[in-house]
KEDOVEX-405082 format. One record per residue (C-alpha): x, y negated, z. Coordinates in steps of 0.5 Angstrom, whole numbers, plus 500, padded with zeros to 3 digits. Layout:
BEGIN
XYZ
...
***
This chain:
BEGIN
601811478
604804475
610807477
609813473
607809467
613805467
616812467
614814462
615807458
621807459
623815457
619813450
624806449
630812451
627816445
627810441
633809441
636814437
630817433
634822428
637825435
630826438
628829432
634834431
631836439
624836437
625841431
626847434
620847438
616845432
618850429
617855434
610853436
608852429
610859427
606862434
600858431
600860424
600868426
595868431
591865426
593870420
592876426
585874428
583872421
585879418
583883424
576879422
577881415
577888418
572888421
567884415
570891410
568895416
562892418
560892409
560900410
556901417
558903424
555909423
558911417
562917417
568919412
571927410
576928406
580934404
584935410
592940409
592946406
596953406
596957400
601964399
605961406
606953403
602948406
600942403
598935405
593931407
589931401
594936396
587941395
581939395
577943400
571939399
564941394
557939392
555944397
558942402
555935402
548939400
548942406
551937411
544933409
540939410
542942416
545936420
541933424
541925425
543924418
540919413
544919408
549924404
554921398
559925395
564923389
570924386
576919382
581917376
583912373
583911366
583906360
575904359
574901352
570897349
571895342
577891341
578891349
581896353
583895361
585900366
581901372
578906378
572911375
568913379
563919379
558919384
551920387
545915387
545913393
552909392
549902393
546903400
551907404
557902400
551896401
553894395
547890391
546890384
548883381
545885373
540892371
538897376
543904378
543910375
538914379
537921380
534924374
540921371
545926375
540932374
541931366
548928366
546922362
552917360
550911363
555907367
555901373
561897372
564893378
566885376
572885374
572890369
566886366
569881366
575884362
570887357
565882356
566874354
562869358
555869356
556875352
550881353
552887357
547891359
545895354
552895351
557901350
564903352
567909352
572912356
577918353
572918347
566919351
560914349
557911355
551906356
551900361
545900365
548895371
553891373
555891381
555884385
563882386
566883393
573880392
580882395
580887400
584885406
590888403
589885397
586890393
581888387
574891390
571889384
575894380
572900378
566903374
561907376
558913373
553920376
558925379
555930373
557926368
564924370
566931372
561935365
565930360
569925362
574927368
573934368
576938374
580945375
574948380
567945379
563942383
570940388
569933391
575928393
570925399
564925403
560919406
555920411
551916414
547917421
540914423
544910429
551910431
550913438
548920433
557919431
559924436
555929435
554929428
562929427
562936431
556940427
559938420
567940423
562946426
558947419
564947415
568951418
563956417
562955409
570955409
571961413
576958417
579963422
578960429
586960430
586956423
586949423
580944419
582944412
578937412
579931416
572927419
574918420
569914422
569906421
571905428
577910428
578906422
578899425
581901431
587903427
587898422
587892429
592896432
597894426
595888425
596887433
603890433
605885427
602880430
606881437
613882433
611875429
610872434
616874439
621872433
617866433
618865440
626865440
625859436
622856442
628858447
633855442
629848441
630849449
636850450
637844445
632839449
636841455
643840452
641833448
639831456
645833459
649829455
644823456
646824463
652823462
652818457
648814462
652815468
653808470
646807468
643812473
649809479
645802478
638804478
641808485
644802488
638798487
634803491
632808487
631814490
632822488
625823486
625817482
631819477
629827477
622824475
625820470
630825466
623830467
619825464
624825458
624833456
617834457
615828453
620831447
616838448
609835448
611830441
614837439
609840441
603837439
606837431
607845431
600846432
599841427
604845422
602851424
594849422
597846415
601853414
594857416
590852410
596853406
596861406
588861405
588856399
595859395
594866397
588867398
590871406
585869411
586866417
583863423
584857427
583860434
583853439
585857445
591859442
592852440
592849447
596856449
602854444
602847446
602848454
607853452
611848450
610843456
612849460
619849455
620842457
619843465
624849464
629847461
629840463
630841470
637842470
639837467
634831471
637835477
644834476
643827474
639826481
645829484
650824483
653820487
652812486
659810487
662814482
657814477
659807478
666806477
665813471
668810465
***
């Protein structure tokens, strides 16, 4: 151990000696751990941020949308036509088993006025029950409610953003009026904020109105009574499985699709969703991370040529050390020691970097991350094994020279 100890003294007066080389070696292997840290912690805190949006809307919740189309031999995309109606969502609440919840709504985005402001937003006419399958509370006043769909009553539920963009500080807003394509609407509540999603969008930006309402007097539709989407919310999420075949089987019914014809909707549930998302997010990640490694490799590459020409600087040195008894083992310990300490100082300030990268993106950006310590200690013993890799051969070469030429070597 006291020989290890001296080992390891003597390869840090080594290092000592030219800092500004050292550091020039280290840089690579800074750089290449830092990154890898820094996009581990940005893969898992947006898989996490998935998962929280998923989670918000429920596990057992389920959405369908207009699927494709084919009208007079020309196909349309997913959503060109919407195929989906008001009868449609009655129906799924009525005759499916195992759903608890059925909401239907349809959007635009248009000017909302308020005297001398104006602000372009999401308008959304939708049902009552927006608030407990979206599980978005109310901050200020009360959602419209049934009756208020049954007579189409002009009221309006406005996210936060839009508050904030009509209204002053301290101003009074329930009870107030804006309008929307010249239709006079009442504010009767205000929803609870829930920030920027995970791909940046404003949540908070939108306004909420009954579904009669926005489709009679403020958005007006081609063919009444068509929806842009359908929620639905099961009693448990075990029921998904089985209600996703009764719906495909029930709408197919009340759109007369012919058994060879395809869905002219498409059912996704929270979980199809998520995996789709963490699937990106894991892809993005791997390929961050591969090019993260190559800078690992050259800080490789750079430690094991910085040592091949301190083998050869220190020639004489290593022919002294020799002659006094020194033993293969001790010379090969000794340039080993070097590179791994070099990859372990390197190391250790990458993670460091990478942890004030990942900080750094939350509190400027707003992107979330997470700093996972078993990728943190994964990196840094990557780095070491970086150091043992790339420094075996020139601690090798070094051991192999023969003591009487390297000491008579000019």
């Amino acid at each position: 151990m006291s020989f290890l100890w001296l080992t390891i003294l003597s390869a840090l007066r080594i290092l000592r000696r030219n800092p500004l080389r050292a550091g020039l070696t280290m840089l690579g292997i800074i750089i290449g751990i830092g990154a890898v840290v820094a996009m581990v912690s940005l893969g898992q805190g947006a898989t996490a941020s998935v998962q929280a949006e998923i989670s918000s809307l429920g596990t057992n919740v389920m959405i369908i949308i207009p699927g494709a189309t084919t009208v007079g031999g020309v196909r349309g995309g997913l959503g060109s036509i919407s195929t989906l109606t008001v009868d449609d969502a009655d129906d799924i609440e009525k005759k499916v088993g195992s759903v608890s919840m059925v909401m239907y709504s349809t959007r635009a985005v248009l000017q909302v006025i308020r005297e001398n402001k104006n602000w372009s937003t999401i308008v959304f006419g939708t049902t009552p029950v927006f608030p407990e399958i979206r599980s978005w509370p109310i901050a200020q006043g009360n959602f419209f409610t049934q009756s208020d769909l049954d007579s189409a009553a002009k009221v309006v539920v406005l996210g936060k953003t839009v508050a904030q963009n009509l209204f002053e500080p301290g101003e009074e807003i329930l009870g107030s009026q804006i309008r929307i394509r010249n239709v006079p609407l009442r504010v009767i509540g205000v929803l609870a904020p829930k920030g920027q999603s995970m791909t940046g969008q404003d949540q908070d930006d939108f306004v909420v109105l009954p579904f009669s309402t926005a489709e009679r007097k403020v958005l007006g539709t081609r063919f009444l009574g068509t929806v842009g989407i359908i929620i639905v919310a099961t009693q448990t999420r075990q029921d998904i499985p089985v209600v996703v075949d009764d719906i495909k089987d029930l709408l197919r019914a009340r759109h007369h699709l012919h058994p060879s014809e395809e869905d002219d909707f498409t059912i996704r549930t929270m979980e199809d969703i998520a995996k789709t998302i963490a699937g990106t997010s894991r892809t993005m990640m791997l390929m961050l991370m591969g090019i993260a490694s190559i800078s690992l490799i050259v800080g490789g590459i750079g430690i094991m040529n910085i040592l091949l020409v301190s083998v050869t600087e220190r020639t004489r040195e290593i022919g002294l050390r020799m002659a006094v008894g020194a033993k293969r083992a001790h010379i090969l310990l000794q340039f080993l020691i070097e590179a791994i300490i070099m990859t372990a100082i390197g190391g250790a300030l990458g993670v460091a970097a990478g942890i004030g990268v990942a900080r750094l993106l939350t509190t400027m950006i707003g992107w979330p991350t997470i700093i996972n310590t078993q990728a943190v200690a994964a990196a840094f013993f990557f780095s070491l094994v970086v150091g043992v890799f790339f420094g075996l051969y020139p601690a090798n070469k070094a051991s192999k020279l023969n003591p009487i030429e390297a000491l008579r070597y000019e």
